[in-house]
C-alpha positions in Angstrom: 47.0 -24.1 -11.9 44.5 -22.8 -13.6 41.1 -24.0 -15.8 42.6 -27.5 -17.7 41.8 -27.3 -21.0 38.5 -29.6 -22.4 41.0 -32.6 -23.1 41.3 -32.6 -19.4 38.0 -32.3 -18.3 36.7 -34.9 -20.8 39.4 -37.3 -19.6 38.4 -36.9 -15.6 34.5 -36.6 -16.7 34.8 -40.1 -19.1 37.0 -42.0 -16.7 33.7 -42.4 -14.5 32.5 -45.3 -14.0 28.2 -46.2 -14.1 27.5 -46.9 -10.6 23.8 -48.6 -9.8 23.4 -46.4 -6.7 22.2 -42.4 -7.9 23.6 -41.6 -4.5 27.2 -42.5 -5.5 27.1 -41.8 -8.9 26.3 -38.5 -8.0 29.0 -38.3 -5.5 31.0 -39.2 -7.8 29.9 -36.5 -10.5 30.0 -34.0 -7.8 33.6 -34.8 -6.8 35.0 -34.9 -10.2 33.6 -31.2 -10.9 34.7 -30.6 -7.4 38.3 -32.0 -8.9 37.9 -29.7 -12.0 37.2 -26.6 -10.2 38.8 -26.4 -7.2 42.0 -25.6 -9.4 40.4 -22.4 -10.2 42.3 -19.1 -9.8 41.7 -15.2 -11.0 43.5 -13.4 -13.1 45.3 -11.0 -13.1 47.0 -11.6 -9.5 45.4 -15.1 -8.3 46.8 -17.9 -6.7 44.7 -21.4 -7.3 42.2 -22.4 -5.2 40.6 -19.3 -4.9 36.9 -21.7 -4.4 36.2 -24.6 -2.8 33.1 -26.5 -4.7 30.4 -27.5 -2.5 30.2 -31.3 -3.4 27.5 -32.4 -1.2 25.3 -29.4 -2.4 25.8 -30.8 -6.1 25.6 -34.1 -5.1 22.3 -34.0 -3.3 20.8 -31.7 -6.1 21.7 -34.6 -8.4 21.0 -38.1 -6.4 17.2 -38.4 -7.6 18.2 -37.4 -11.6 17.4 -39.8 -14.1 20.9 -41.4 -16.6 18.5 -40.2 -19.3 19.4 -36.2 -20.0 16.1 -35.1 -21.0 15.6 -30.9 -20.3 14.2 -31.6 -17.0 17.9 -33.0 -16.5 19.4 -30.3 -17.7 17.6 -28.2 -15.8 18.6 -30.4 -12.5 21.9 -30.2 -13.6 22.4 -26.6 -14.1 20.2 -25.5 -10.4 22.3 -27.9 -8.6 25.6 -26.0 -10.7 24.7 -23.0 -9.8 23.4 -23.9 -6.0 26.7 -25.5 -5.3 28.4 -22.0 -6.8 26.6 -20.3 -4.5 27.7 -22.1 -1.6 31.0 -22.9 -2.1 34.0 -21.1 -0.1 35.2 -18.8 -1.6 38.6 -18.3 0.6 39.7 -14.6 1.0 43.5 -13.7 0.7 44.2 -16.1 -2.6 44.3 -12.8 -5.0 47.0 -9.6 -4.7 47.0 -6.5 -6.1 49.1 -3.6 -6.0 45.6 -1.1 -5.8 44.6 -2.7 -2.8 46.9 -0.5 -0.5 46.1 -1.5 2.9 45.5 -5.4 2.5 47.8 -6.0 -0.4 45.4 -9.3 -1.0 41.7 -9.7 -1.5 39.6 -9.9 1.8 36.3 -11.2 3.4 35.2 -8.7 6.1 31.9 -8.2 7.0 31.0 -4.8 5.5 34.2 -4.3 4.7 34.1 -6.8 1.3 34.1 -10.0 0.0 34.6 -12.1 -3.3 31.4 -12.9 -5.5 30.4 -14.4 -8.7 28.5 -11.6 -10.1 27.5 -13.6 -13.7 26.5 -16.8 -11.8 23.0 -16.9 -13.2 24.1 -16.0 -16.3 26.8 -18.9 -16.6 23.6 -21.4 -15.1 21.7 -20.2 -18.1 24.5 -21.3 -20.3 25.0 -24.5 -18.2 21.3 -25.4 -19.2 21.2 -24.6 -22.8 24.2 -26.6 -23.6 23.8 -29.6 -21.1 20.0 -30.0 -23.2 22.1 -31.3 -26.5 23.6 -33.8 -23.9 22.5 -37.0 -25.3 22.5 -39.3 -21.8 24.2 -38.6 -18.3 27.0 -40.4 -20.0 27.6 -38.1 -22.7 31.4 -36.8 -21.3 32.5 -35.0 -23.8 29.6 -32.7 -24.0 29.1 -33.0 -20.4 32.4 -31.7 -19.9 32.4 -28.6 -22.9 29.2 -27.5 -21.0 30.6 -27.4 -17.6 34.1 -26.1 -18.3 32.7 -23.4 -21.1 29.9 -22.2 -17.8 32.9 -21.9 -15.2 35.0 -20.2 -17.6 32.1 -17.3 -17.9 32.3 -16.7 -14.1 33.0 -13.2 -13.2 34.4 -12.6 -9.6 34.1 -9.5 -8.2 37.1 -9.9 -5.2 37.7 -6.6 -2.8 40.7 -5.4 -1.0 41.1 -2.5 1.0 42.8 0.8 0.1 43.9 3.6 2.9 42.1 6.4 2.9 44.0 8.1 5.5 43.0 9.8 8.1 39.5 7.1 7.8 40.1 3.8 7.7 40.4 1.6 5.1 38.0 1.3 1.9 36.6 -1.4 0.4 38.3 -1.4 -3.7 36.0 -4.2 -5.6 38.1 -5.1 -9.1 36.2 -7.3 -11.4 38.5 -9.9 -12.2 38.4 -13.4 -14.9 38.4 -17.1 -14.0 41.7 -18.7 -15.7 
């Protein structure tokens, strides 16, 4: 599966309910994106679930924040976005490509490669300016344009390995799109 569109993420993001504990609400808020983005794949060549969100990074940015969505909350929002980004799994061996010679699918050695975001800060940035014309913590639909429109700018860099007989294998990073 790949990025719902905004109908979807306004449905799962409106469906929440107010809670009176910040803790759980943001648990909540956390495991909806979590919900939203774990569906994530690459493209071209990506299977879904290429990241796991880190939920209790976003949640535990976001347990102190205010319902009101003044720019400090928009700022609160956005760090903990881009924190939990940074942290999340990204699993090794959900993308193939023919280039990649010797591993066939993407890989996470040591040294050797790995998959990251490359844009991150830029898509945080984005996160930030839109989440600021948010109205209140309760304001889904923009909530959920803001969010889906920042992971959609996320650039993964994912690496394989190509022979390079007689040496070993290379690293081959391909710059791929979120989808």
């Amino acid at each position: 599966m790949s990025v719902q569109p905004l109908s979807g993420w306004n449905s799962v993001l409106s469906s929440l309910k107010p809670i009176a504990s910040a803790s759980a609400g943001a648990a909540n808020f956390a495991a909806a994106i979590g919900t939203l983005t774990n569906v994530l794949q690459v493209t071209p060549g990506g299977s879904t679930g290429f990241i796991t969100f880190d939920q209790a990074t976003f949640a535990a940015a976001l347990s102190g924040m205010s319902p009101e969505m003044e720019a400090a909350g928009a700022a609160t929002m956005a760090s903990a976005w881009q924190s939990a980004m940074s942290s999340s799994v990204i699993a090794p061996s959900t993308v193939t490509n023919l280039a990649w010679t010797s591993s066939n699918t993407d890989v996470s050695t040591p040294a050797l490669g790995s998959t990251v975001l490359i844009n991150l800060a830029a898509a945080t940035a984005s996160l930030q300016s839109a989440l600021a014309g948010a109205k209140s913590a309760q304001d889904a639909s923009t909530i959920a344009k803001a969010f889906r429109d920042a992971t959609l700018m996320l650039t993964p860099t994912v690496t394989g390995l190509v022979l390079a007989l007689p040496a070993p294998p290379v690293p081959l990073p391909l710059t791929l799109a979120v989808s």
